[in-house]
C-alpha positions as CSV (number, residue, x, y, z in Angstrom):
1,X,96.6,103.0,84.9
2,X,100.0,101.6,85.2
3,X,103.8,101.7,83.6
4,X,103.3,100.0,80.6
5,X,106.1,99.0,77.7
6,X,104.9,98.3,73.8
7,X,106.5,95.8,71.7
8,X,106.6,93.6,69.4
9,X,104.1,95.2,66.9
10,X,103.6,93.2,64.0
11,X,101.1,93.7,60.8
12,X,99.3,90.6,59.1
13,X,97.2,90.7,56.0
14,X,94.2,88.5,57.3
15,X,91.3,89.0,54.3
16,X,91.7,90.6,50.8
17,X,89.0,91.3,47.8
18,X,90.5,91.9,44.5
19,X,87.1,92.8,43.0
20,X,86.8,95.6,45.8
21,X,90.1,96.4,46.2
22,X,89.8,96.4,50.0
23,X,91.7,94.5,52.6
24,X,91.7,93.7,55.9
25,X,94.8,94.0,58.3
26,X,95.2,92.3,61.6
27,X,97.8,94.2,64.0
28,X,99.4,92.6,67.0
29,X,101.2,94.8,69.7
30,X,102.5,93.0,73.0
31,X,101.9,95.2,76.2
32,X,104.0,94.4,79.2
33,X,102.4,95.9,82.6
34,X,104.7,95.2,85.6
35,X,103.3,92.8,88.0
36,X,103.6,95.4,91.0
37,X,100.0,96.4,92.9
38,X,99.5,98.7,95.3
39,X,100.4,98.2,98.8
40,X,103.1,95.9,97.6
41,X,107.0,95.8,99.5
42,X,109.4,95.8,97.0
43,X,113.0,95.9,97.1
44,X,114.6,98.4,94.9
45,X,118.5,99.0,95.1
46,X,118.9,97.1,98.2
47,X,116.4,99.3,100.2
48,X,112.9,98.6,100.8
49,X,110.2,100.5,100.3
50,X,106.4,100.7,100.0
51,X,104.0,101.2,96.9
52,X,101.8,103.7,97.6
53,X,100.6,104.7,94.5
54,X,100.2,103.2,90.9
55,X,99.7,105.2,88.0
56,X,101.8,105.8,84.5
57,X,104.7,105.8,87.3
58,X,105.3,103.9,90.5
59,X,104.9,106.3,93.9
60,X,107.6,104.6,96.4
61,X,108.0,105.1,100.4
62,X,111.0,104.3,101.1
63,X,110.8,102.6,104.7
64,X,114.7,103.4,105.7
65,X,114.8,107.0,104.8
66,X,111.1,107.5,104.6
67,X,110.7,109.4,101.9
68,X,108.7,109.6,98.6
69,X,110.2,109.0,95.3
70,X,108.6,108.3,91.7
71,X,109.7,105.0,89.4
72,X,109.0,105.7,85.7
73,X,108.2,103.2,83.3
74,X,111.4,103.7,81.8
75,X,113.4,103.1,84.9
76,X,111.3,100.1,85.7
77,X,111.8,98.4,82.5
78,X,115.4,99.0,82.7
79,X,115.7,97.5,85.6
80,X,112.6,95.5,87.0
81,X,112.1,94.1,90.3
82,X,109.1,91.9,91.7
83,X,107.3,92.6,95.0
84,X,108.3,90.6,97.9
85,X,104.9,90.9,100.2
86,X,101.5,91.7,98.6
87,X,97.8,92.1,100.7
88,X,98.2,88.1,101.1
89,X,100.4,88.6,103.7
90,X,99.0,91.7,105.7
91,X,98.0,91.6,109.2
92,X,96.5,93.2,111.7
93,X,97.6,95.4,114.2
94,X,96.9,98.0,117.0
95,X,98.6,101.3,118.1
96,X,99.4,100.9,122.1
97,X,101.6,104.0,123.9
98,X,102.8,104.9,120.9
99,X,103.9,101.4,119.5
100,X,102.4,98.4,117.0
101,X,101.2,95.5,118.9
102,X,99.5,92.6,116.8
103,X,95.7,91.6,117.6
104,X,96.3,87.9,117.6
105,X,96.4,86.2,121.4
106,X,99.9,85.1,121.0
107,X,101.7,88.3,119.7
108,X,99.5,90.9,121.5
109,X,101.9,91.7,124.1
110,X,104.8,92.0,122.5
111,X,105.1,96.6,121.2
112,X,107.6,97.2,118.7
113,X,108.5,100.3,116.4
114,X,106.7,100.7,113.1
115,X,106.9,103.2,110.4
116,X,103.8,104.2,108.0
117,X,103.4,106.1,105.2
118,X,100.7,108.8,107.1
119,X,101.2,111.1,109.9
120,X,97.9,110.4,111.8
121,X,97.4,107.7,113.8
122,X,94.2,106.5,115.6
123,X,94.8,104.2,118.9
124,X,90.8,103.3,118.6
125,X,91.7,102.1,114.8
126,X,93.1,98.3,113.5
127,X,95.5,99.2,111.1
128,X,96.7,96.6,108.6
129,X,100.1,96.4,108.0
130,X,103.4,93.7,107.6
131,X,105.3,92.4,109.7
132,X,109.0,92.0,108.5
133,X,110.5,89.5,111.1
134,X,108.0,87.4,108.8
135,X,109.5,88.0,105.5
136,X,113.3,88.0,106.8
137,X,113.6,84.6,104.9
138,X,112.7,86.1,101.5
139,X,115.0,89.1,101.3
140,X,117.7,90.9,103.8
141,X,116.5,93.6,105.8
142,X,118.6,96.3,107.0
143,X,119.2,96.0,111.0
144,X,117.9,99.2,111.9
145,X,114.4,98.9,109.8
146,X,111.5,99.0,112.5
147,X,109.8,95.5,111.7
148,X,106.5,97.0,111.3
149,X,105.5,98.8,108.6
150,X,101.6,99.6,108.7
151,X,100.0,100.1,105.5
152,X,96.3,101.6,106.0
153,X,93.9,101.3,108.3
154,X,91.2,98.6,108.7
155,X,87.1,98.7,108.1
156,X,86.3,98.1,111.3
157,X,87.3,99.8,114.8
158,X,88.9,97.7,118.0
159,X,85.7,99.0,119.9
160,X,82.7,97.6,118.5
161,X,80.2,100.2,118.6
162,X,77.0,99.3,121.1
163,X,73.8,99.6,119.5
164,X,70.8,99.9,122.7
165,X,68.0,98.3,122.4
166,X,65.3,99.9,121.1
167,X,61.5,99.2,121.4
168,X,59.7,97.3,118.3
169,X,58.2,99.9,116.1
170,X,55.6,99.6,113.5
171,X,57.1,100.4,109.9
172,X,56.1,103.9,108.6
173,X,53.1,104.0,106.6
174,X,53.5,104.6,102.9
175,X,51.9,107.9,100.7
176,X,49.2,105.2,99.7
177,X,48.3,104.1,103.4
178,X,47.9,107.7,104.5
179,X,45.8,108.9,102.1
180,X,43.2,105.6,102.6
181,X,43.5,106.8,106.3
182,X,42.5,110.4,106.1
183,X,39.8,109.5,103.5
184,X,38.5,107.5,106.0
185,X,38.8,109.7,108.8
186,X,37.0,112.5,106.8
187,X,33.8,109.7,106.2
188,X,33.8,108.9,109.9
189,X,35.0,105.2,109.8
190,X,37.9,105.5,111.4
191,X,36.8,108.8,114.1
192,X,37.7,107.3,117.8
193,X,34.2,107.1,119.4
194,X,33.0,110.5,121.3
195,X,33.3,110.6,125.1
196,X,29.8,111.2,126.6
197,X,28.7,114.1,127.2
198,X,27.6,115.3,131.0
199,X,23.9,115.4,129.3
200,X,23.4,112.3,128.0
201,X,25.2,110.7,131.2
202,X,22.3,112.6,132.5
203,X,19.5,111.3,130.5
204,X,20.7,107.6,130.3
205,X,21.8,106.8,133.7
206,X,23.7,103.7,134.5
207,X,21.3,100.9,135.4
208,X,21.9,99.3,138.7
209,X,23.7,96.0,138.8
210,X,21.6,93.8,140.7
211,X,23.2,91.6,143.3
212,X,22.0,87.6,143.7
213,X,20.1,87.1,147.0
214,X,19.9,83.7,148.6
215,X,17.0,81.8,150.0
């Protein structure tokens, strides 16, 4: 769902039949859906702020005052505005003492304030976010914005998990394979052969083996 303005509805005849006394009527209605996603920064008033939600109205964090606040359609169509980052331009960053440092080589080192839209934050989690000094070409931003702004967090952890290795194992036998097995079992072709019996050791002694003698 999103904000969405009707107009322009129109009515056409397209096919009539006299002898019937039917007729068919084409009807055209223009839909306008603003081109704002989620996750987009957009610039409303002068102060920037976050999409966090799209529905029949647009949920808004405002990244100055950070707090929430609800665009209706209405208002938007009375006075649109276009986002000035979208997912294209997220990156990807890390939480270190209790600032965002980005993951690439050449930025790593460098903490700086952030805000976010949630509370809880994970120091073992990439989090995907913007980075304004990027986008100061595109729009103003005021001086004391923190130039981070982190969005969600990523798939996958900074940790990779290790896996140990594990021994190759057969695959589990199927319903079908088990019940050839224990058919077999019960007829005797599959029974593991008897150990012998102190008796028949008894009665059928080892025979000797005979060393060669030379000449």
């Amino acid at each position: 769902r999103a904000p969405l303005k009707f107009e322009e509805r129109s009515s056409k005849l397209a096919t009539h039949d006299s002898h019937s006394n039917t007729a068919d009527v084409q009807q055209t209605t223009l839909i306008t859906i603003p081109p704002i996603d989620k996750h987009d920064v957009v610039v409303v008033d002068g102060a920037p702020a976050l999409v966090v939600k799209v529905h029949t109205s647009l949920r808004l964090f405002d990244l100055a005052s950070r707090t929430d606040r609800d665009v209706t359609a209405t208002q938007y169509f009375r006075r649109p505005f276009d986002a000035i980052a979208s997912s294209s331009d997220l990156v990807d960053f890390r939480i270190v003492d209790g600032h965002a440092t980005r993951t690439t080589a050449s930025s790593a080192a460098i903490p700086r304030r952030f805000v976010a839209p949630f509370d809880h934050l994970n120091p073992d989690r990439i989090y995907r976010g913007y980075d304004l000094d990027t986008l100061r070409h595109r729009v103003h931003f005021p001086k004391n914005l923190p130039p981070v702004v982190l969005v969600h967090p990523a798939q996958s952890a900074v940790s990779p998990v290790v896996v140990d290795d594990v021994p190759d194992r057969p695959p589990p036998a199927s319903r079908k394979d088990k019940r050839i097995q224990r058919r077999r079992q019960r007829r005797g072709l599959d029974a593991p052969p008897a150990a012998p019996s102190p008796h028949d050791a008894a009665v059928d002694p080892p025979s000797p083996v005979e060393s060669p003698t030379t000449d």
